[in-house]
N, C-alpha and C positions, 0 to 999 in steps of 0.2 A: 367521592370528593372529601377532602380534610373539613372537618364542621367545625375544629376550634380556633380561631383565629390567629392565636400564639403558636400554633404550631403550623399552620399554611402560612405565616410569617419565617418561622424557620426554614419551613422547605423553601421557601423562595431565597431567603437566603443562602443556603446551602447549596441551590443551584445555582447559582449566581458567582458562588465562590468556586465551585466545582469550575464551570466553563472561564474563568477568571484563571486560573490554575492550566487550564488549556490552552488556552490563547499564551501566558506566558511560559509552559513548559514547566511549573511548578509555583508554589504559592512564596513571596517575598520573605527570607529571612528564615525559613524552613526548610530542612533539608527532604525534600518531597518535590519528585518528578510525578509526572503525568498520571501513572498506577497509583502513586501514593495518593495525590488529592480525591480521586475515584470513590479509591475505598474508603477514605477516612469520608466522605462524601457519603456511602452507603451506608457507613456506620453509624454519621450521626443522623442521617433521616429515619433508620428504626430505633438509634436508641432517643429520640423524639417523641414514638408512637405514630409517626407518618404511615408507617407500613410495617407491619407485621415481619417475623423470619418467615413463613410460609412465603405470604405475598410478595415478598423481597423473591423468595427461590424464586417462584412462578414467574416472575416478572425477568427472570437469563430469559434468554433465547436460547436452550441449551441446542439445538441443532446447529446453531455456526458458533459455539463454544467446541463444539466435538469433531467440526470441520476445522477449524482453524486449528487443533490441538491434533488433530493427524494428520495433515497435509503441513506442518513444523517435524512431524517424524520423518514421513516421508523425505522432504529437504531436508533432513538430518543425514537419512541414510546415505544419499546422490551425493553430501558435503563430506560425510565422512569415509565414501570411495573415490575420492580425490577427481570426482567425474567434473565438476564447474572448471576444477583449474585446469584439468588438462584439454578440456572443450577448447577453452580461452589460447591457452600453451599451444594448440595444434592450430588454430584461427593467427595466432599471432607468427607463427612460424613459416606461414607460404611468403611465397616474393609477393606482395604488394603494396602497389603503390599507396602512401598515403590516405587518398580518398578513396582508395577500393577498400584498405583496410578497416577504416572508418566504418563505411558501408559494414562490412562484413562483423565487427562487432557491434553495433547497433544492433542488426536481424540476430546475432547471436542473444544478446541480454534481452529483447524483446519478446524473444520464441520462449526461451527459459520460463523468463519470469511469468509467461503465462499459466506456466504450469506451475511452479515449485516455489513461486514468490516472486515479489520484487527487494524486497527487503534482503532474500537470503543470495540472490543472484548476485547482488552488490556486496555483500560481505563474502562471496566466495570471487567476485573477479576482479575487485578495484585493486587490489594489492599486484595481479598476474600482468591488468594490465599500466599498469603507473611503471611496473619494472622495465615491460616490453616496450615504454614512451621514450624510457630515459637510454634503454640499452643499442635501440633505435637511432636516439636523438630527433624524436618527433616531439611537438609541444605536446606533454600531458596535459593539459587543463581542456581543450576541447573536447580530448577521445573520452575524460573521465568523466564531464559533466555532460558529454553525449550518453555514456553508458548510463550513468542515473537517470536522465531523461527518458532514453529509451526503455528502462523497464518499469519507471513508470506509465509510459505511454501502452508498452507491451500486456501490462498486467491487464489493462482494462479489457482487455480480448476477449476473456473466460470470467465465469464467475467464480475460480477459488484464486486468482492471479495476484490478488490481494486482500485485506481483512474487508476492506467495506465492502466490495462486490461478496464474500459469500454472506454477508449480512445482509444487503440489499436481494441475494437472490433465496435466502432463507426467507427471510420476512415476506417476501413480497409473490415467494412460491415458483419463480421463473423454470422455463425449460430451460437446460442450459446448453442444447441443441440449437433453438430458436435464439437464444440471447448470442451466440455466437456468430451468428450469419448475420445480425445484425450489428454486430458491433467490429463483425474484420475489415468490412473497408473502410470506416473513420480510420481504424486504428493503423493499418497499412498506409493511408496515405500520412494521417501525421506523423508516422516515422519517415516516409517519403521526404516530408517538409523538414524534419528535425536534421535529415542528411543533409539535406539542401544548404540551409541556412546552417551548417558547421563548413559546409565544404564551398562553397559558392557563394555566399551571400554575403549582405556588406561586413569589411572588415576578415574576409575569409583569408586572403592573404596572409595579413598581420596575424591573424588567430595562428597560420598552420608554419609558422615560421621563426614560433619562438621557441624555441625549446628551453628546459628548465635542468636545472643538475642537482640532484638530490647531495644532502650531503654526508658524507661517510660515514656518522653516528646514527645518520636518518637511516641508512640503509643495512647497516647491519642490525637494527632494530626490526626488520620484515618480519612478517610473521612468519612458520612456518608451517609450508601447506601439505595436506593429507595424501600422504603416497597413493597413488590411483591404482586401487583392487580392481581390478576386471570383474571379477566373481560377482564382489560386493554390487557394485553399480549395474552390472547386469539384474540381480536380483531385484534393483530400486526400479529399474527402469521397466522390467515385468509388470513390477505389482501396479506403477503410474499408469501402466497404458491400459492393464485391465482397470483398472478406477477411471481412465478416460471413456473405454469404450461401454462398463457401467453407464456412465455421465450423458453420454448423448445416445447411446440404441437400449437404454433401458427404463421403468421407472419405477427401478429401486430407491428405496430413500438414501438420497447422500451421502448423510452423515454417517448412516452407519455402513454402507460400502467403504467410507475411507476411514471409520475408525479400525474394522476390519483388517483392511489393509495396514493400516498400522502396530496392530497385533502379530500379524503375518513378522512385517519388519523387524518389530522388535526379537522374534526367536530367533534365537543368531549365535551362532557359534562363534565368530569373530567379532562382534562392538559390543560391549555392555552395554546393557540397558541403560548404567547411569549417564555413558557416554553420548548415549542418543538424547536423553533426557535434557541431558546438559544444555543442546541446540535447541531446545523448546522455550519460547517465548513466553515467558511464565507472567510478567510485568503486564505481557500485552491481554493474555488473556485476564489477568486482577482488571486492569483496566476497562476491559469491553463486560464483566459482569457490576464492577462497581456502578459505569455510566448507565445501566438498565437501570439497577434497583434508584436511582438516582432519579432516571427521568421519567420513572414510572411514579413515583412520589411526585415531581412536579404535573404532569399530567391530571393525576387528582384533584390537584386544586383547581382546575379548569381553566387556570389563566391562559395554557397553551390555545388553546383553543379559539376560547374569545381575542388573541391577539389575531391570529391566523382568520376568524370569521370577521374583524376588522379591517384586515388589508383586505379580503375579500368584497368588500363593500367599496373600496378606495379602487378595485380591477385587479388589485393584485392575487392572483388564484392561486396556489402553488399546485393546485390541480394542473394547470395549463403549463407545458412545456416553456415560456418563455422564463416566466416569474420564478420556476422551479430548476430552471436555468441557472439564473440571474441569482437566485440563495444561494444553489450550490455554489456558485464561484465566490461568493463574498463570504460564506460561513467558512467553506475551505479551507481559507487564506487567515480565517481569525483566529479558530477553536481547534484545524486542522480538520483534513477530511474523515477521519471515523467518530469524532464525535460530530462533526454535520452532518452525516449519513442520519446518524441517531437522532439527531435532532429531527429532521426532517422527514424520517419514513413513518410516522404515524398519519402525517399529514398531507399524506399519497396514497396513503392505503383507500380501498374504492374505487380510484381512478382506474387506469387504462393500467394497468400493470409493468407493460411489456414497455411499453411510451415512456412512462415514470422511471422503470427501475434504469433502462439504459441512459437514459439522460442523467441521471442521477451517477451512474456508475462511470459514466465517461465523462462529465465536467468533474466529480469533485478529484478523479485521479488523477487528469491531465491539470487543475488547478497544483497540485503538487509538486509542479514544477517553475512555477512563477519564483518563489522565496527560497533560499537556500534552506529556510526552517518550516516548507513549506508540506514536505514528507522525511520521513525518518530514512530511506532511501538516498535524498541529497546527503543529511548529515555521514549516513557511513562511509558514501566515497569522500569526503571532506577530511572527516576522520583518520580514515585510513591513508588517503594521500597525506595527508599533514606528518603521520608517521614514518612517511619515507621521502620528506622535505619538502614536496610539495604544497603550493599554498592555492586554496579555492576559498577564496573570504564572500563575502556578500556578494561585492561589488561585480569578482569577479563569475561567480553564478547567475549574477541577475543580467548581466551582456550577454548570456547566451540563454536562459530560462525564461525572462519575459519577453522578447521576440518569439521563442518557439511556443511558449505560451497562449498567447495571443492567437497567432497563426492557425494552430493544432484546433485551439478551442473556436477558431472559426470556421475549418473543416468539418468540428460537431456539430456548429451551427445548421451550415448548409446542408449538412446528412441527415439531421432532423429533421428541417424543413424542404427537403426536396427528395430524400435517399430512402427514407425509411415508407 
């Protein structure tokens, strides 16, 4: 615990302004996104004397620092053998219908992102398929924010499908054998539901009937996507499924199976190193070591704790699945779901593990789809349609993300309480 009162004053501030900075996506009048407040965050709690440089190191998680940072190669390599877009290209290319199509890219970005991200599935198909909407004349705005949804929906499948689940399954030690049989039928049937309520549900009509026209400046602004190596994406696709079949019939340690395998990637006659490099989420990891050193200083001062042994007194447990429920979804939706993860996984550690980490991992990811600003995943298909004329603003996310919201996270409920 911090003993001098000016400075457990500082760290509460500095955490205060950190998660302040989260919730807004950066601190007011500063040019500093979400890595920036983190770090400057870690910085000023040791250059305080809150924590020490050792204690600060000790206090990474480096196991899902080393997961996250090779499973960014790994989707580097699949991105850079043009394997997403032309997965997408050959999905979008059969005869069907509207809502078969629909169908068919959802379980596409779903399946994906289990594996290779949800984050990088989006920036490799939102552009493949906004072209196929318009070239179609299908409304883009449902197929796009069906694909965001569903790899957010998708990712919580697995534990490396996105950053908070392999942090939740590092921290909390999961098989990721068992975390998977328990987590595919929420996650099947709320893409089930997300199909539904795009393709049939109120307003379905209206939604698949309006088509949008990009406009000529939009469109010749597309990016341009990575010719598809055979060679290459075969070789991505080896090393994924040996790091899969690692992952559930072994129990080698993770991290170092897919930093491994990242090594493996990077020797490569045809991508530079820098090129793969490039595709690695450098912000997000500043980010996910900042908020340690960050909330391992507030920790210290014990305030965490006595808040959490206070709700405890009031019924509110975060031990017990409802309550722990009930954070996840409202911390989600404030600070964003990987710093509520962090917030929250100290104060489940003990418990039931298996109980914890899957409730944990499937409300705060399926919560990312309530707000447009809700996972970084909405923003890129927003982004990237906006670049090719398309407009997804709030309003229009939040008609089709808090119905499937709601819905999804009430199939977690009942899986909770009757499934698992």
């Amino acid at each position: 615990m911090t003993h001098h009162p000016e400075v457990e004053a500082g760290v509460v501030a500095v955490f205060a302004l950190v998660y302040l900075g989260m919730f807004l996506g950066g601190l007011p009048k500063l040019k500093l996104d979400r890595a920036g407040v983190a770090l400057l965050g870690a910085i000023a709690v040791i250059g305080m004397g809150a924590v020490t440089v050792d204690e600060a190191a000790r206090s990474v998680d480096l196991p899902t620092i080393l997961l996250l940072f090779s499973f960014m190669v790994v989707s580097a390599q699949m991105r850079l053998g043009g394997f997403y877009a032309a997965v997408t290209r050959w999905v979008g290319g059969q005869p069907l219908p509207p809502a078969t199509l629909l169908a068919a890219l959802i379980g596409v970005s779903a399946a994906l992102s289990a594996v290779f991200s949800n984050d990088v599935i989006c920036l490799a198909m939102t552009p493949v398929v906004a072209r196929l909407c318009l070239q179609r004349g299908l409304p883009p705005v449902p197929f796009l924010v069906g694909l965001a949804c569903a790899a957010n929906i998708g990712s919580a499948a697995t534990l490396i499908g996105n950053p908070q689940n392999m942090l939740i399954g590092s921290v909390l030690q999961l098989p990721f054998a068992g975390y998977v049989r328990q987590a595919l039928v929420p996650v099947a049937l709320s893409l089930g539901v997300l199909w539904m309520w795009l393709a049939m549900g109120p307003g379905a009509r209206e939604r698949m009937a309006s088509p949008a026209r990009a406009t000529p400046e939009a469109a010749a602004q597309a990016p341009v996507e990575p010719v598809f190596d055979a060679v290459q994406t075969a070789k991505g696709l080896v090393v994924a499924t040996v790091v899969l079949w690692a992952f559930l019939f072994t129990t080698w340690p993770h991290e170092v199976v897919a930093l491994v395998a990242a090594g493996v990637l990077l020797l490569s006659r045809r991508f530079h190193s820098s090129d793969v490099m490039g595709f690695v989420d450098w912000e997000l990891l500043v980010m996910f070591m900042g908020l340690f050193v960050v909330n391992h200083a507030f920790e210290r001062t014990g305030l965490a704790a006595q808040v959490v042994a206070a709700l405890a007194t009031q019924g509110v447990d975060l031990g017990h699945p409802g309550p722990l429920f009930a954070a996840g979804l409202v911390l989600s939706n404030l600070v964003s779901n990987v710093p509520a993860v962090m917030l929250l996984l100290p104060h489940v550690q003990g418990q039931d593990p298996a109980a914890a980490g899957l409730t944990l991992a499937l409300v705060s990811t399926f919560a990312g789809n309530l707000l447009l600003v809700g996972s970084i995943a909405n923003l890129i298909v927003a982004d990237l349609a906006r670049a090719q004329g398309i407009a997804i603003d709030w309003r229009a996310h939040a008609r089709i993300g808090l119905p499937v919201t709601l819905l999804t996270l009430a199939v977690v409920a009942g899986w909770l309480r009757w499934g698992v």
